[in-house]
C-alpha positions as CSV (number, residue, x, y, z in Angstrom):
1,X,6.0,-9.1,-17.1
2,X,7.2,-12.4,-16.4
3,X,3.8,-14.2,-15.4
4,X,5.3,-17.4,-13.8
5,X,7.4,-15.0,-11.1
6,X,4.4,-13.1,-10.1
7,X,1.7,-14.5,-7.5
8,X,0.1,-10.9,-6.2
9,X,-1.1,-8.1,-8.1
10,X,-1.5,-5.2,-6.1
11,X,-3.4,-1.9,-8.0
12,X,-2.2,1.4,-6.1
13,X,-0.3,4.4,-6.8
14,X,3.3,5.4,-5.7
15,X,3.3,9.1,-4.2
16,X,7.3,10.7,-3.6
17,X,8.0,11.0,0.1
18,X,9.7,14.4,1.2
19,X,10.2,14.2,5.2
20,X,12.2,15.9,7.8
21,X,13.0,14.9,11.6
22,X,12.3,18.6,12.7
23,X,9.5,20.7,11.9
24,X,7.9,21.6,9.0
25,X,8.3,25.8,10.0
26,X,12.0,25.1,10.8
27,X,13.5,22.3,8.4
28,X,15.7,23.5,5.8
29,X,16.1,20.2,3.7
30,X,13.8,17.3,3.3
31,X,14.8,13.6,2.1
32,X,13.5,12.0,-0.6
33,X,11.9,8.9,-1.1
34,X,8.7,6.7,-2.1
35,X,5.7,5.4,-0.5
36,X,1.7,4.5,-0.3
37,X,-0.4,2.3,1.2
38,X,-0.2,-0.4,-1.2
39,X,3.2,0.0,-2.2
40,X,4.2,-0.4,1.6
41,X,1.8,-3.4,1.3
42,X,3.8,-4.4,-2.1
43,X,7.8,-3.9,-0.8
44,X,6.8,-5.9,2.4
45,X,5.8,-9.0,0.7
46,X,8.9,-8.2,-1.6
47,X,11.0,-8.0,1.5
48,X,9.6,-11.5,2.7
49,X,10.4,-13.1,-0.7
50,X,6.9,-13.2,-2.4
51,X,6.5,-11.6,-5.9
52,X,4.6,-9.0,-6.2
53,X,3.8,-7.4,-9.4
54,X,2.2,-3.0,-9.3
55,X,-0.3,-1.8,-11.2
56,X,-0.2,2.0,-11.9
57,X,0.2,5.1,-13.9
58,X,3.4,7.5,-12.8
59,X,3.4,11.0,-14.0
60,X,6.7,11.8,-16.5
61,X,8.2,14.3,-14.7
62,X,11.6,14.2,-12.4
63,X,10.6,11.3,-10.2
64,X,9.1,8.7,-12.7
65,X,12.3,7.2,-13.5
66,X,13.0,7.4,-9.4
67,X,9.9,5.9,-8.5
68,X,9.9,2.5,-11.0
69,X,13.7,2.2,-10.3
70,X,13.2,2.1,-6.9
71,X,9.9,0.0,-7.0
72,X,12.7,-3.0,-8.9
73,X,15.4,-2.4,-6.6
74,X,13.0,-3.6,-4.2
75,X,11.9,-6.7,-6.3
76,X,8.9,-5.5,-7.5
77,X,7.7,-6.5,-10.8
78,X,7.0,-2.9,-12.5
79,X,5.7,-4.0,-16.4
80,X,2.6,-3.4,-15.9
81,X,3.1,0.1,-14.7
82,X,1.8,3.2,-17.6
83,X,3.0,6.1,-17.6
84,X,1.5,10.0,-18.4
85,X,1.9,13.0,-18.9
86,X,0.5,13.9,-15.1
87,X,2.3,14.8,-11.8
88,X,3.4,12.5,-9.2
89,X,1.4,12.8,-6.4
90,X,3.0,13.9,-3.0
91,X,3.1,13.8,0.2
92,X,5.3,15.7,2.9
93,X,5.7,14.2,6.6
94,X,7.8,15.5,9.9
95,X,8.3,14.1,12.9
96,X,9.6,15.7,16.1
97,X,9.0,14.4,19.3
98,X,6.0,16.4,20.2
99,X,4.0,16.0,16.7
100,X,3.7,14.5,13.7
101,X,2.9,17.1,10.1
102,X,1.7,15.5,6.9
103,X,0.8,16.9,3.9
104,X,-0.8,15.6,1.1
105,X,-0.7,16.7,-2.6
106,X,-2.6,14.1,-4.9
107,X,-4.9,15.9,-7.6
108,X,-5.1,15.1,-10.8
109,X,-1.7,12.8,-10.4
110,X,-1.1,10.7,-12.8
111,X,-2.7,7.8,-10.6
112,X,-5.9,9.2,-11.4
113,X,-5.6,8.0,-15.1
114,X,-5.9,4.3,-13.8
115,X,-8.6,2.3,-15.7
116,X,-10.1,-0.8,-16.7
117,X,-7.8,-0.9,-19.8
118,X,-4.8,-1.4,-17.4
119,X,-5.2,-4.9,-16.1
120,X,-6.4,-7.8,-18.9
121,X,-8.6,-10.7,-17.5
122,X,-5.5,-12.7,-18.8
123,X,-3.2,-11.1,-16.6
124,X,-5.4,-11.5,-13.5
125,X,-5.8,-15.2,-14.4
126,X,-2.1,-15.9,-14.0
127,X,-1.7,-14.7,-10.1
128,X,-2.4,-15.8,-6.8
129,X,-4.4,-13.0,-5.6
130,X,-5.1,-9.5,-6.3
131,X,-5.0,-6.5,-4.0
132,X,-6.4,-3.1,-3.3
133,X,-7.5,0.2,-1.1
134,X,-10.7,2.5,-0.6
135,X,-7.5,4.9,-1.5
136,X,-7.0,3.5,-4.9
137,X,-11.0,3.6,-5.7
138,X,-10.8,7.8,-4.1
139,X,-8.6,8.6,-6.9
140,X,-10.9,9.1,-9.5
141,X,-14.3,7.2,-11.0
142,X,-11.8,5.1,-13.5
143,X,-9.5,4.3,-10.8
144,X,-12.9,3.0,-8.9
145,X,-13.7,1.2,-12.5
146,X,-10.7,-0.8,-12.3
147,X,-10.5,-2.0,-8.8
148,X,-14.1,-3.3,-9.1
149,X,-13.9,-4.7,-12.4
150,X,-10.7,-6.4,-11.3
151,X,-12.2,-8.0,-8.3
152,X,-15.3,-9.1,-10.9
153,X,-12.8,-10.7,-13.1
154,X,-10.7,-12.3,-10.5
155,X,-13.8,-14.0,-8.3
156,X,-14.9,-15.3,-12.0
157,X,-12.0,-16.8,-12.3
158,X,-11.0,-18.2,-8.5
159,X,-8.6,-16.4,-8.4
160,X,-8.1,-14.9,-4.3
161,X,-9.0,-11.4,-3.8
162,X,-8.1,-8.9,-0.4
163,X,-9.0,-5.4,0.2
164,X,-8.1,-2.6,3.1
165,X,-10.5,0.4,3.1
166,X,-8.0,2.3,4.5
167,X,-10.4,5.4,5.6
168,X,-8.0,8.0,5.6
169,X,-10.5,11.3,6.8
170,X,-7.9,14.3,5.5
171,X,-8.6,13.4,2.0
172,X,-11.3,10.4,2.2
173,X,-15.3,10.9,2.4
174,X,-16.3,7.9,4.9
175,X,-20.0,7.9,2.8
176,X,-18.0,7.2,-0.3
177,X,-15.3,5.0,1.3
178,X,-18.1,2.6,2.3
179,X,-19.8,2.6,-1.3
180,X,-16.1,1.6,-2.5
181,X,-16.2,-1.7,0.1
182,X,-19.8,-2.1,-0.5
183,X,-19.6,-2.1,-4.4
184,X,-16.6,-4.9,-4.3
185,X,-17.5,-6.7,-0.5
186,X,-19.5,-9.5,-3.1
187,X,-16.0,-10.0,-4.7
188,X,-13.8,-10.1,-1.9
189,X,-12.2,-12.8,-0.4
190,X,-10.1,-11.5,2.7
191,X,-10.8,-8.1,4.5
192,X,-8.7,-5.7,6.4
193,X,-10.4,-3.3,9.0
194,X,-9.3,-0.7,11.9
195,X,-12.2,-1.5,14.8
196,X,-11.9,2.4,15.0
197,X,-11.0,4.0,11.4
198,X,-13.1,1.5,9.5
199,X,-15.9,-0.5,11.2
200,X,-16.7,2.1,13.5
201,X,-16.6,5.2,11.2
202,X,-17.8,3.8,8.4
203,X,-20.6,0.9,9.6
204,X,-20.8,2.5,13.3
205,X,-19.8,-0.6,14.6
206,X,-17.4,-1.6,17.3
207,X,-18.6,-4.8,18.4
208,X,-15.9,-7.6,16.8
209,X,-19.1,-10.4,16.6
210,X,-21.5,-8.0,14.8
211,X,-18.6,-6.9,12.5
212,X,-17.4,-10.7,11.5
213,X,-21.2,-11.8,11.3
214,X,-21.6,-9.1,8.9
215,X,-18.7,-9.5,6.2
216,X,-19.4,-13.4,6.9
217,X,-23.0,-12.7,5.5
218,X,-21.7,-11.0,2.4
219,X,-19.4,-14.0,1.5
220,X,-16.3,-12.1,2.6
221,X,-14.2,-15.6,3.6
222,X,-11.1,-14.1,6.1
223,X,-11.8,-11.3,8.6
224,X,-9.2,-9.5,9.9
225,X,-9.9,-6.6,12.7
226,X,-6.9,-4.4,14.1
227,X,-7.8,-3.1,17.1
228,X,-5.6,-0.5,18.9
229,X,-8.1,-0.9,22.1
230,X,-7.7,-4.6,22.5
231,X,-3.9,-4.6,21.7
232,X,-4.3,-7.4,18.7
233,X,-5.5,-8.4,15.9
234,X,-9.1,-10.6,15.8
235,X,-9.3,-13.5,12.8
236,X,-12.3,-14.8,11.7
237,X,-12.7,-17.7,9.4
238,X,-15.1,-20.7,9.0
239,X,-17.2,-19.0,11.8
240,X,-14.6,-19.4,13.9
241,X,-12.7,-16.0,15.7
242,X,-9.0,-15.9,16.7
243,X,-6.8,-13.4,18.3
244,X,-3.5,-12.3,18.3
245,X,-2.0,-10.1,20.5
246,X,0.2,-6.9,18.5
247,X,3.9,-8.0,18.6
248,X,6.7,-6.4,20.8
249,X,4.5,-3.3,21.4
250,X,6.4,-1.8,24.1
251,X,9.5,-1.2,21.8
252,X,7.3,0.6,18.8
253,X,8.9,3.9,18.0
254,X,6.9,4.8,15.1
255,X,4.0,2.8,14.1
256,X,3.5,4.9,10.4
257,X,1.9,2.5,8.5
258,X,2.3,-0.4,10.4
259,X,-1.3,-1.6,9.3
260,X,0.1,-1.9,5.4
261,X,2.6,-3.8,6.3
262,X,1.0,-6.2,8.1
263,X,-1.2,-6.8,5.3
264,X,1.6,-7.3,3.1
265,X,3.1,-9.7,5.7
266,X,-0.9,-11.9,5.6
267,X,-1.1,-11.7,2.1
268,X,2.2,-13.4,1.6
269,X,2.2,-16.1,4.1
270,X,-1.8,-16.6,2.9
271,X,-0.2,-17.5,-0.8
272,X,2.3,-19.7,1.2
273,X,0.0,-22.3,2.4
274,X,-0.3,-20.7,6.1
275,X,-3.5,-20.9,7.6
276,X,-5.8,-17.6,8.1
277,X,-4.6,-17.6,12.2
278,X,-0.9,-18.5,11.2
279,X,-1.2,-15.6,8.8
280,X,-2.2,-13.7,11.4
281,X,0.2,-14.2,13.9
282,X,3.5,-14.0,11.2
283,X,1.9,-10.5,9.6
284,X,2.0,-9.5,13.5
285,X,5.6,-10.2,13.8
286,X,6.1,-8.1,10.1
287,X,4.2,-5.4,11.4
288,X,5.7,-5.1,15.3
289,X,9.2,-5.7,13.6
290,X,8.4,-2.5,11.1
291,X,7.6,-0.1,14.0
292,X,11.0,-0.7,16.1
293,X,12.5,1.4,13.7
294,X,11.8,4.5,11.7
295,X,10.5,5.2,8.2
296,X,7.7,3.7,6.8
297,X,9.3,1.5,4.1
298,X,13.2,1.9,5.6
299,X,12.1,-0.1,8.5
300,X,10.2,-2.9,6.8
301,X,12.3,-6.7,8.0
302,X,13.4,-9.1,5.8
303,X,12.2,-12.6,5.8
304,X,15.8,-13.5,7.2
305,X,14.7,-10.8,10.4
306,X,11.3,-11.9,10.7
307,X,12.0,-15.7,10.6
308,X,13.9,-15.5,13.9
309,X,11.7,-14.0,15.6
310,X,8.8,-16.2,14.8
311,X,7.7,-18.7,17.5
């Protein structure tokens, strides 16, 4: 790993994408290709010219070489990543105009091997920030290990920390997925939350004020809320709250995981010098870029893209 290239860590795990634009009953063929929460999160911060380092496990079987080669095409620093003798883990999507089918196939993957043995406190020291999910802590209870010691190490050390819970109900508990936020919030510098997937679900809250009082109180710095019912994104930071409407929303076409790529666009104009509510309004731009065209990852801009369209 070359240390002085890499500003972000991000711990997640890299599932193989097999999708189809018909349905599930009638497609013959699926395509091939990679994604995840965080490793959306990771490519889009790529894309925009940050350096993100992954930290992972991939299974040795047909797609490990696929996945880590594809993870460096997209200039992403892969030496840290292990590797098993697990599975991949999986997931299957179709999209037609009438529904959207996902499946998900991610036990005992080789993900689930992740532990505190992965990351060093020397590593950690050497970055920017570090990053994580509520997904990554589901995996297993070393997986859970890691994130938390990771965050210990890197607030010991001042070095930034930012975490999604990314509730996920089809294969997330929302009782557990609030012990994972709960058991790092004391380490954790910036937050990502969906008003309805996260603060409502998990803290039955929906009211913005209660929400950043409540983070604010924990020592959680930068408050982020995405809220599909107010069409933006609220900021909070310094007691202060900003918003920022979602960008280009009439031309969306397919929002899939529009809300890791957004964080990946925050977390790498956050580690270059922009303020929490500049942050803010660039990620928007990232994100509402991303959903004007299909495919998760595909349809993620380039700094070159986004830069134009910046006001």
């Amino acid at each position: 790993m070359e240390q002085q290239k890499v500003n972000v860590g991000i711990i997640g795990e890299c599932l193989i994408e097999l999708s189809s634009n018909g349905t599930l009953a009638e497609s013959s063929t699926l395509n091939k290709f990679f994604g995840g929460d965080t490793v959306t999160t990771a490519v889009a911060i790529a894309r925009l010219g940050g350096s993100p380092a992954y930290i992972t496990k991939v299974g040795n079987d047909g797609f490990s070489e696929f996945i880590i080669s594809s993870l460096q095409k997209e200039n992403i620093d892969t030496s840290l990543i292990k590797t098993n003798d697990e599975q991949n883990g999986m997931y299957i999507v179709s999209k037609t105009q009438d529904k959207k089918e996902i499946l998900y196939y991610k036990r005992k993957t080789a993900a689930t091997k992740l532990s505190i043995e992965d990351l060093t406190e020397d590593t950690i020291k050497k970055l920017k920030l570090i990053y994580s999910t509520g997904v990554v802590q589901s995996l297993s209870a070393s997986s859970r290990e890691l994130v938390r010691e990771s965050f210990r190490l890197a607030k010991k050390n001042d070095i930034l920390t930012a975490y999604d819970p990314n509730y996920t109900s089809c294969f997330m508990n929302s009782g557990e997925t609030k012990e994972f936020l709960e058991e790092i919030v004391d380490y954790t510098d910036i937050i990502f939350l969906s008003l309805k997937k996260d603060s409502l679900r998990l803290y039955e809250m929906d009211s913005v004020d209660m929400i950043m009082k409540y983070f604010w109180d924990k020592g959680v710095k930068i408050v982020v809320i995405k809220s599909h019912i107010d069409n933006g994104y609220y900021t909070g930071y310094k007691g202060e709250v900003s918003f920022t409407e979602f960008y280009n929303t009439t031309t969306a076409i397919d929002t899939t995981a529009s809300g890791d790529v957004f964080n990946g666009g925050f977390l790498y104009a956050i580690t270059n010098g922009y303020t929490p509510n500049d942050a803010t309004k660039f990620a928007s731009v990232v994100s509402g870029l991303q959903t004007q065209n299909y495919g998760a990852i595909q349809a993620i801009p380039y700094i070159k893209t986004v830069m134009e369209n910046v006001q």
